[in-house]
Every structure is written in structure tokens, then in C-alpha cells.
N, C-alpha and C positions, 0 to 999 in steps of 0.2 A: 573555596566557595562557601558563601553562607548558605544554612538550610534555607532560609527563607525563598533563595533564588529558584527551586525547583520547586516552588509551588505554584499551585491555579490562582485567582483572584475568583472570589475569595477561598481558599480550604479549609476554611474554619468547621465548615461541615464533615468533613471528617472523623469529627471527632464527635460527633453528633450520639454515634452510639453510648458513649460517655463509658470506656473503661478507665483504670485508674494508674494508665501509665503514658507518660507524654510521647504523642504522635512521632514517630518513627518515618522518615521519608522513605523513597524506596531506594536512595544511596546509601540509606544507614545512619544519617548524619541525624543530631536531635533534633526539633523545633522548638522556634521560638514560644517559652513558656505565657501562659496566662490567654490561651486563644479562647476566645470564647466559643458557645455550643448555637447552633441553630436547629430549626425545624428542617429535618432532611425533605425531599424533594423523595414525591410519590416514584416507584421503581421504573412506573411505565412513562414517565416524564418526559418528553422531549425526543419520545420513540420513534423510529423509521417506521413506517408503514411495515404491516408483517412481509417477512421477506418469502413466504411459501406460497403467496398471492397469486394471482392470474400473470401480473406485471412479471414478480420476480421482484430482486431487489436490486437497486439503480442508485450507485454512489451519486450520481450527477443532479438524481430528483434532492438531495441532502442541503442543507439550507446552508452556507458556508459562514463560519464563525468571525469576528473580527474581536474574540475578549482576548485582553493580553494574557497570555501568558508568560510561564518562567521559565528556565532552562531543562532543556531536555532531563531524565523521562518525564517530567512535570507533575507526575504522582506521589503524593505521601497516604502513608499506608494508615489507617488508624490507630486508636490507642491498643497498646497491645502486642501490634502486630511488629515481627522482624523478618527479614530475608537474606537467604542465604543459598549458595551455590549459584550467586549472580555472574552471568555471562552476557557480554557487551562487545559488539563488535560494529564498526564503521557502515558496515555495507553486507546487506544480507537478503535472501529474499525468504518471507514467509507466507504462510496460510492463513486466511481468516474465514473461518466457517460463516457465512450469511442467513443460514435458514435454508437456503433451495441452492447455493453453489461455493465451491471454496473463490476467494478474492487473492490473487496472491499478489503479494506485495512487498517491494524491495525499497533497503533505506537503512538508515540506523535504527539498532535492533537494541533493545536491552529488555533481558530474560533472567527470571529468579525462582527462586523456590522461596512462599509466604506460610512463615510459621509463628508461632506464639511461644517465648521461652521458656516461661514457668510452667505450662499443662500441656503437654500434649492433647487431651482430651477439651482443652479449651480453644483449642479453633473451631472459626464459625463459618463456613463458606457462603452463609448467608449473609451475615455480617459484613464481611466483605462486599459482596456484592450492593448491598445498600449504601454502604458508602460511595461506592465509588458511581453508582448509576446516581445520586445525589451531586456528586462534582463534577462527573463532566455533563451534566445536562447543564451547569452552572457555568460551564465552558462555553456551551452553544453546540456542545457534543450530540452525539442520538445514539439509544441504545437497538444493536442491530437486529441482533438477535438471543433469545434464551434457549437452550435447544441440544440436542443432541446430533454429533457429528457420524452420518452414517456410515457403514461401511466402504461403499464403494470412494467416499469422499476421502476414507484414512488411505483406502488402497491405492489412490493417487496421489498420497501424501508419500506413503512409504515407496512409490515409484519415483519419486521426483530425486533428482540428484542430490548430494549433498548431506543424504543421511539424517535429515533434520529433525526424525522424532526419537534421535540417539541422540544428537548434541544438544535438543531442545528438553531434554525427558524431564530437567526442572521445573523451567517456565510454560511448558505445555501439559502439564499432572492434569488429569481427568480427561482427555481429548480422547480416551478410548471408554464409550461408553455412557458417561457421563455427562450431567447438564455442563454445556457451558456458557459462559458470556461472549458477546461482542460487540464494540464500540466505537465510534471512528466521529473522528471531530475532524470537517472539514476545513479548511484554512485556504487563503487567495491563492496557493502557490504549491501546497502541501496538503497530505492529510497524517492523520495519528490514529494508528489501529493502537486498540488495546484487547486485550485477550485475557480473561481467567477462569479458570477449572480448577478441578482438584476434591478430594473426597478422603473423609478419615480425619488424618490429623494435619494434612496441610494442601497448602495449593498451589496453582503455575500461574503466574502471572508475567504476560510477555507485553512489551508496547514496541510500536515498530512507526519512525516517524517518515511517512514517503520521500523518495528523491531519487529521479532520475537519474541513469549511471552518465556519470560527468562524459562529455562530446567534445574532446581534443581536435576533432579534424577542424577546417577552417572551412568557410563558406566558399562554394562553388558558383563563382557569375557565371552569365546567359553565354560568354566567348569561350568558355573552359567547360561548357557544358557541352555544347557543340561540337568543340572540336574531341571531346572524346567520343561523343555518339558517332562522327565521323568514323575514328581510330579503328573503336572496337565495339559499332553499334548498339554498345549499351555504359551507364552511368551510377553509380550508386551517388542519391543526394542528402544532405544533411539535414535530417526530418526528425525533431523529438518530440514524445508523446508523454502522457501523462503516463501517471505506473499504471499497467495494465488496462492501457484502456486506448479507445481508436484517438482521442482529442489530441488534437497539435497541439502543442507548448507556444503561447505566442512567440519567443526566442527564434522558431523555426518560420517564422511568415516572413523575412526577407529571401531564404532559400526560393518557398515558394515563387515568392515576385521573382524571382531569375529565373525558375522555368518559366511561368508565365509571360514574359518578357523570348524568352527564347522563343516560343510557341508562337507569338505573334508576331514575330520575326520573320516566321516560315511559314506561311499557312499552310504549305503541303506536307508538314512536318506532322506526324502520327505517333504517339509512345504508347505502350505497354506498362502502366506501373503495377510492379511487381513487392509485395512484400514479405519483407522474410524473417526468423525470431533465430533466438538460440535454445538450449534443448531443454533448456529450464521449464518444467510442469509436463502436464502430458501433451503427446502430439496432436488430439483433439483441439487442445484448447488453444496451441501457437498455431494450430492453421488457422482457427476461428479469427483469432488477434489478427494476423497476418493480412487476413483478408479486410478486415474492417480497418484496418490501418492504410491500404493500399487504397482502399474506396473512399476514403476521407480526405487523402492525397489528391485524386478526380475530383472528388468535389470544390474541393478548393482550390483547383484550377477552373473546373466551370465558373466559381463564384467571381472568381479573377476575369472573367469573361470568354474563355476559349469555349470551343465547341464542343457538346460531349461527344460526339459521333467521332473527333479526332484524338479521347483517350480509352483505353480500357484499364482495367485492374483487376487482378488478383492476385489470394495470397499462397505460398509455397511450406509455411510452419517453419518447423526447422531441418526440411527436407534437403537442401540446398547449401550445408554449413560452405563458408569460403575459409575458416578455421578452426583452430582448434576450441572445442566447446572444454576444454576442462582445463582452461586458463579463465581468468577475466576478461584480459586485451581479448582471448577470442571470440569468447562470447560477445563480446561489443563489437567486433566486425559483424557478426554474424547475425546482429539483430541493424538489419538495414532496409532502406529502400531504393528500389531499381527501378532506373529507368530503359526502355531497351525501345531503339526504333524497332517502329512495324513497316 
């Protein structure tokens, strides 16, 4: 793959700081020489509203990008800069500190440790940071937040399965303590967290590109829906959502139209929708999801035109597992929604 492929349009700014060594992406690979230099884009550029506000901070209020970009992680590092003890994996879920709450977020992950060959004493974590709050505001990106990630926020990190501030200890440098950044470029389909800390002589830098965990089962029509409620008065249906959040994936609205369609089938038909997660993050926050995922389900059966008075919802977290949580496959049975006659 050419370097050129894993950059932004333009990244010419990157190099903006003007060191005296050619741009370095974040695969390693060189760039194409003779880029020219621009004026970087002021640090608070294209900022999210502060995220310790009254509101809080709301991926949704984020203004969504359409600049093309290049191939995944789509950052080059600037002049100078190199990375190493890089870890890359398909499918992962991680934290994104916002200001007032962690974002966690699952997808392709790739994670490094950003150093400078010749001086140790020559990295600049500011540097960094200006470069990169210069690209992706160039992206249509917004920068989340500057900030330090509080205790209680680590302490639900190091709760969370999967040991992530051991396998991340690279790409996550400075998340105890420490100012760090956060970034996220919305996209029609996706978003892209980026992450970096780090203090001394080098830093973490993590990017994590969203994507739902792929949904093998097959859709469920209005007759097969039925006759399981008959069976065994209740239904799991094919409902996906965005990452961490209550929104239906349009993919999932012909599901809905087939309950919908059932529903007005039977007007004396009553459900219960029930939602449920797997054990990923704390149990506070999958009952929170669980529940607004279940209610978003009702409404978009109201919206469909059924009556509210004939649904209710709520959610269960990951109270409820139907398997095993420390597989994959199980955890994706385990993040569903139920429907159950009342």
C-alpha cells in the first residue's frame, strides 16, 4: 500500500510544525516527499461544545463529515515523529474520555506508542497535539475534549473486562493523570475516535474506527414472529444500533415493519420489549443502554402507528446473559432485544 493511501485530504498540515525530517505515517511507511507547509488551524477549531456543560456531551449534536478520506488509521504522524510497540486488532472495544463521561467504543482499533528517534528529550506532546487538532478539524473532525480523565472514570476502565489499560499501556500513555486529548470525526455510517496522552519522552496514541458487531442471524417476518410468541410467549428480534448508543441502524427498520405488521394484525396483541447487553463496561451504564435501546424500539413502533398503551419497555443490562459472556458469539447473543407477550 502506498503511504499516500492513509492520509487525510489535505495532510499537508502536518507538517506544518516544520521539523527536518519527512512525515512519518502512523504505519511507519515514508511520505510522499516535497509536501508543502500550511498555516495550522487554531487548536480550538472546529470544537464540540465543552463537554462538562449543563447538556453533557452528545455524539449526535456532532455535525457529520463527508471529506474523503484514506485508509484506515488515516493519520500521519508529523516531521520527526515515529511509532512503535504498535497493536492492531479487528474488532475491539475501547474508552473515550469526553470531558463529563467515558464513550466506549467498539470497531477496528489500532494503538502505538509515538516517539522521536534521535532525542528522547525531543518530544513535544504539544506538538503533537497541534498537529493533529489542525487535520482533523480539516477532516470535519471536532475536538472533544482537553482534560484529565478522573479517577472514578479509570476505575471503570480497569473494571471493564479485557484488561485494556495492560494491553493498551502503549497507545493509552498518559490516561492516569494526565492532560489528554479527544477527537471523533463523524461519518454517514461510522465514526473515528482518536485518542492521545502521554508525558516525558513519548506518547499513546490510539484511533478506533466504529462498527457494529456484524448480525449473522436472518430477519424474522410477522408469521415467525407469531408463532414463537405463541411457542414460548416471548421473541428475541433483529434490532442493530449504532455503537453505544439507543439509534437504530436503518438496516434494522424492515425488522421493525414486521413487528409492526404483526401488531396490526392482532390488535389484542400486547408486548413487553425488553433490552438486554453483554457485560462489557459497567452494569450502570448496560442497564442505562439497555433501557434506551428498548424505548427507542416503542417508539418506533408508535411511529409505525401502533398504540402506546399496547407496548411497554424496559431494560435488564447484562443481568439476564443467555451465554457465555467471555466468548464473542456470546456476547452477541447476549446483547439483544425481547419481545415477550403481556
Amino acid at each position: 500500500m502506498k503511504a499516500a493511501s492513509v492520509l487525510f485530504i489535505p495532510l499537508f498540515l502536518l507538517s506544518a510544525c516544520g521539523r527536518d525530517q519527512a512525515p512519518t505515517p502512523a504505519s511507519g511507511q515514508p511520505a510522499p516527499a516535497g509536501t508543502p507547509a500550511a498555516e495550522a488551524v487554531p487548536a480550538d477549531s472546529n470544537a464540540a461544545a465543552p463537554a462538562a456543560g449543563k447538556q453533557g456531551f452528545d455524539l449526535q449534536t456532532l455535525a457529520v463529515s463527508d471529506v474523503p478520506l484514506g485508509a484506515f488509521p488515516y493519520l500521519q504522524l508529523p516531521s520527526g515523529y515515529q511509532v512503535r510497540k504498535v497493536l492492531e486488532k479487528r474488532f475491539d472495544r475501547l474508552p473515550f474520555w469526553t470531558g463529563d463521561h467515558l464513550q466506549w467504543v467498539q470497531g477496528k482499533v489500532w494503538s502505538a506508542d509515538v516517539h522521536t528517534p534521535a532525542k528522547t528529550d525531543d518530544f513535544s506532546l504539544l506538538e503533537l497535539q497541534a498537529n493533529l487538532d489542525a487535520v482533523i478539524a480539516q477532516a470535519g473532525g471536532h475536538l472533544v475534549t482537553r482534560s484529565v480523565v478522573p479517577p472514578d472514570a479509570i476505575k471503570e476502565i480497569e473494571q471493564a473486562p479485557g484488561q485494556i489499560l495492560v494491553n493498551y499501556n502503549a497507545g493509552l500513555s498518559g490516561i492516569f493523570g494526565e492532560t489528554i486529548s479527544t477527537w471523533v470525526i463523524r461519518r454517514a455510517d461510522h465514526d473515528i475516535w482518536v485518542y492521545l496522552g502521554g508525558s516525558g519522552f513519548s506518547g499513546g496514541l490510539t484511533i478506533v474506527e466504529s462498527q457494529p458487531v456484524a448480525i449473522t442471524a436472518s430477519l424474522l417476518p410477522a408469521d415467525a414472529l407469531k408463532q414463537a410468541l405463541a411457542q414460548t410467549g416471548k421473541v428475541d428480534i433483529q434490532v442493530n444500533f449504532a455503537t453505544d448508543s439507543a439509534q437504530i441502524l436503518p438496516a434494522s427498520q424492515p425488522q421493525i415493519a414486521q413487528v409492526s405488521q404483526l401488531l396490526a394484525a392482532d390488535p389484542a396483541l400486547r408486548l413487553a420489549i425488553n433490552g438486554h447487553t453483554d457485560n462489557s463496561g459497567s452494569s450502570a451504564h448496560n442497564l442505562q443502554l439497555s433501557q434506551q435501546r428498548a424505548a427507542s424500539v416503542a417508539a418506533a413502533l408508535v411511529a409505525a402507528g401502533i398504540a402506546a398503551d399496547r407496548l411497554s419497555a424496559e431494560g435488564f443490562g447484562d443481568s439476564r446473559p443467555v451465554a457465555d459472556n467471555s466468548t464473542a458469539e456470546g456476547k452477541a447473543k447476549n446483547r439483544r432485544v425481547e419481545l415477550v407477550r403481556q
